[in-house]
C-alpha positions as CSV (number, residue, x, y, z in Angstrom):
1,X,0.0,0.0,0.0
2,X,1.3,3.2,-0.5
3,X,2.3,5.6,2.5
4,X,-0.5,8.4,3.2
5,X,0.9,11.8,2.5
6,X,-0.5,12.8,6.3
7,X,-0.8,16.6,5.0
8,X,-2.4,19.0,7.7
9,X,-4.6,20.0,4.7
10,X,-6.6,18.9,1.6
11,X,-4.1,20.1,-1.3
12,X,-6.7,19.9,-4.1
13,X,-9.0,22.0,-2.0
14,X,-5.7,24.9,-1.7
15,X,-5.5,24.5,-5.0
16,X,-9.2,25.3,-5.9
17,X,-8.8,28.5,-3.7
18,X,-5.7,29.9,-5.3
19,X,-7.1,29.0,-8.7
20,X,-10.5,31.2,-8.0
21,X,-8.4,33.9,-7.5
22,X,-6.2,33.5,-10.0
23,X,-8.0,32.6,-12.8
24,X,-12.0,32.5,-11.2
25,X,-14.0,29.5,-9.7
26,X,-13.8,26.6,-12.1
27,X,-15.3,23.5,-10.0
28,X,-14.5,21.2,-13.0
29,X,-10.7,21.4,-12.1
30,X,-11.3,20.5,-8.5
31,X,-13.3,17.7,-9.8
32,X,-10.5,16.2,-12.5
33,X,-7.8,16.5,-9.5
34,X,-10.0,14.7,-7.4
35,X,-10.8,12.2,-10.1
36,X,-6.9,11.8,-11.1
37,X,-5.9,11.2,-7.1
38,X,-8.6,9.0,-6.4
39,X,-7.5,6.7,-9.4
40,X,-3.6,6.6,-8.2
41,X,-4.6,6.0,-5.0
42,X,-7.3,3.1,-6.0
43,X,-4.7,1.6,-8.6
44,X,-2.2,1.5,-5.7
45,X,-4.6,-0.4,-3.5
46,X,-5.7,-2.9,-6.1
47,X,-2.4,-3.3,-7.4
48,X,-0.7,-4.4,-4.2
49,X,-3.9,-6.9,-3.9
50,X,-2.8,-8.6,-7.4
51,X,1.0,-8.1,-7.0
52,X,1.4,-11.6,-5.4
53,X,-0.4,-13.5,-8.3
54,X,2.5,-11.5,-10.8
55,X,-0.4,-9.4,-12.0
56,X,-1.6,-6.2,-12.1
57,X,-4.8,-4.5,-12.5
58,X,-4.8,-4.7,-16.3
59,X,-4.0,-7.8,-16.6
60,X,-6.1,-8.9,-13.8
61,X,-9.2,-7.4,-15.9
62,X,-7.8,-9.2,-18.6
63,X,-7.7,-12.6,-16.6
64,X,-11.7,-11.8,-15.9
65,X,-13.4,-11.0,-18.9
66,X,-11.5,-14.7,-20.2
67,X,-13.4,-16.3,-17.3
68,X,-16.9,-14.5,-18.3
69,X,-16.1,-15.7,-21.8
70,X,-18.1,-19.2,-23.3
71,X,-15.2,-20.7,-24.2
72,X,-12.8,-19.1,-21.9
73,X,-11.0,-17.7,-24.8
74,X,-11.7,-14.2,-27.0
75,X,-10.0,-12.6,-30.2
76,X,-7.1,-9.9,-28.8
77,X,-9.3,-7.4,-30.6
78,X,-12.2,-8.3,-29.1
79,X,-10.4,-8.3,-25.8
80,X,-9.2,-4.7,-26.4
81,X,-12.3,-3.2,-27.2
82,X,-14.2,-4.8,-24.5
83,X,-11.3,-3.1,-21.8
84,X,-11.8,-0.1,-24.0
85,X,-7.5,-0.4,-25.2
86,X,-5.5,0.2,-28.0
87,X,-4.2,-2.6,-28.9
88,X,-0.2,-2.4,-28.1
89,X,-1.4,-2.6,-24.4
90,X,-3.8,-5.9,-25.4
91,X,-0.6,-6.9,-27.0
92,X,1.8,-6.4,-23.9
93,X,-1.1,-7.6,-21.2
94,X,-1.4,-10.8,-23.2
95,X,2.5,-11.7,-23.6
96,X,3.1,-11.0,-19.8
97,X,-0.3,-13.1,-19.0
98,X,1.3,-16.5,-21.5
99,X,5.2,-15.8,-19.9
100,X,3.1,-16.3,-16.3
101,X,1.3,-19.4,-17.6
102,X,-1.6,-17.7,-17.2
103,X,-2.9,-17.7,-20.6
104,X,-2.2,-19.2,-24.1
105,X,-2.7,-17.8,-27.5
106,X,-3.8,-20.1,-30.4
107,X,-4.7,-19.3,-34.0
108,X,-8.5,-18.4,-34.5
109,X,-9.9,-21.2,-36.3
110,X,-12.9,-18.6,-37.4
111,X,-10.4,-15.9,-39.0
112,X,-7.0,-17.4,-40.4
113,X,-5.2,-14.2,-39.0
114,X,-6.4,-14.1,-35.7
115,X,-5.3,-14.9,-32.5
116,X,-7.1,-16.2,-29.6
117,X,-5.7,-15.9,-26.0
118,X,-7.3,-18.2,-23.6
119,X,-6.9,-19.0,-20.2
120,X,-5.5,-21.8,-18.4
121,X,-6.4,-23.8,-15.4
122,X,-3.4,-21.9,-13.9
123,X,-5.1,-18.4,-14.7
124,X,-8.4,-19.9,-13.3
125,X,-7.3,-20.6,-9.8
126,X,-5.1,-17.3,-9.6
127,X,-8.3,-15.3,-10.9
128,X,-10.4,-16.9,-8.4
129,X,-8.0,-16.2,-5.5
130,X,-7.5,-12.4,-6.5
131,X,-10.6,-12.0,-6.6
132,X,-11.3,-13.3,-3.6
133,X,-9.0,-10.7,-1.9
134,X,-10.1,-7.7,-4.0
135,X,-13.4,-8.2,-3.2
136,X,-12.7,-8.5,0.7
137,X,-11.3,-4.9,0.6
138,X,-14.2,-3.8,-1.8
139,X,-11.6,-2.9,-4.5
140,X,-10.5,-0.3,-2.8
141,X,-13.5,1.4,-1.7
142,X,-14.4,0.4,1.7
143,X,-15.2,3.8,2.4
144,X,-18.2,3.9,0.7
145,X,-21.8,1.9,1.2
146,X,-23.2,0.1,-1.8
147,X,-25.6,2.8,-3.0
148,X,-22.4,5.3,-2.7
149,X,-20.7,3.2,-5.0
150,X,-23.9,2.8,-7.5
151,X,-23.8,7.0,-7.4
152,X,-19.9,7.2,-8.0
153,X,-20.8,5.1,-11.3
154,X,-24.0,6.6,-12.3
155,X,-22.4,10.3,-12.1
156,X,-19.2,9.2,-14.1
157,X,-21.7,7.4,-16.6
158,X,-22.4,10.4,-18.8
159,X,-18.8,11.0,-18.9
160,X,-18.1,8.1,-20.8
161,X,-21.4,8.0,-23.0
162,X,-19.9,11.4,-24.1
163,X,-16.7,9.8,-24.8
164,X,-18.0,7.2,-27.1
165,X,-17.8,4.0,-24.9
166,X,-20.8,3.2,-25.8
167,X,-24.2,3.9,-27.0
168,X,-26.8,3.9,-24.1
169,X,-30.5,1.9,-24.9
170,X,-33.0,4.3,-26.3
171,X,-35.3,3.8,-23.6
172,X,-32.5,4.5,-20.5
């Protein structure tokens, strides 16, 4: 885990005061600072959950959308658009994930220049167990009830519908 900064005060709010008079109020800075902190802090947490299993977060997502797969195997493209990556960074989880035994790749049999990564029995057991942990310290956000957490994703929603992640139903 990494070592709490212990400041006697909230640096992001300083910096929203000095900015208002500087440059005026702009409560969308204060909000991106927040947003940027809260995800090095979160990616610490998580990634010193997975660091035992030789993952990290990324590949640890990886490791799960295998295991909610059918077949327990998916195209790398499909597998980058699905954890919204360019594909270098598929590329890169994947080769880390098959040099741990976690995964192999085979050819697609449904597109001659494909390549599948699927996950062993190996990757399986080490999913299951990090898992396990990251969901005993709620990924991070024990701090927060279940309907705080359900907020935190229904106010960053629009952000990414806005971003193109995806399309949302007509009727939501």
């Amino acid at each position: 885990m990494p070592k709490p900064l212990s400041l006697s005060f909230d640096p992001i709010a300083r910096a929203d005061e000095l900015w208002a008079r500087r440059w005026g109020g702009v409560p969308s800075m204060v909000a991106i600072t927040s947003i940027m902190r809260a995800q090095q802090i979160l990616l610490a947490q998580v990634d010193a959950v997975v660091k035992p299993y030789g993952l990290t977060f990324a590949r640890y997502e990886a490791l799960v959308l295998l295991t909610f797969s059918q077949a327990g195997e998916l195209p790398l493209s499909k597998i980058g658009e699905r954890l919204m990556v360019h594909p270098t960074s598929v590329t890169n989880t994947v080769d880390r994930l098959e040099k741990s035994g976690l995964v192999v790749r085979r050819p697609n049999p449904l597109d001659g220049r494909g390549v599948l990564a699927a996950i062993t029995e190996r990757g399986r057991v080490v999913v299951e167990a990090a898992t396990r942990e990251l969901m005993a310290m709620d990924f991070g956000l024990s701090g927060y009830d279940e309907a705080a957490c359900r907020e935190l994703f229904e106010v960053l929603r629009p952000l990414r519908i806005a971003a193109g992640d995806f399309t949302p139903p007509a009727d939501a």
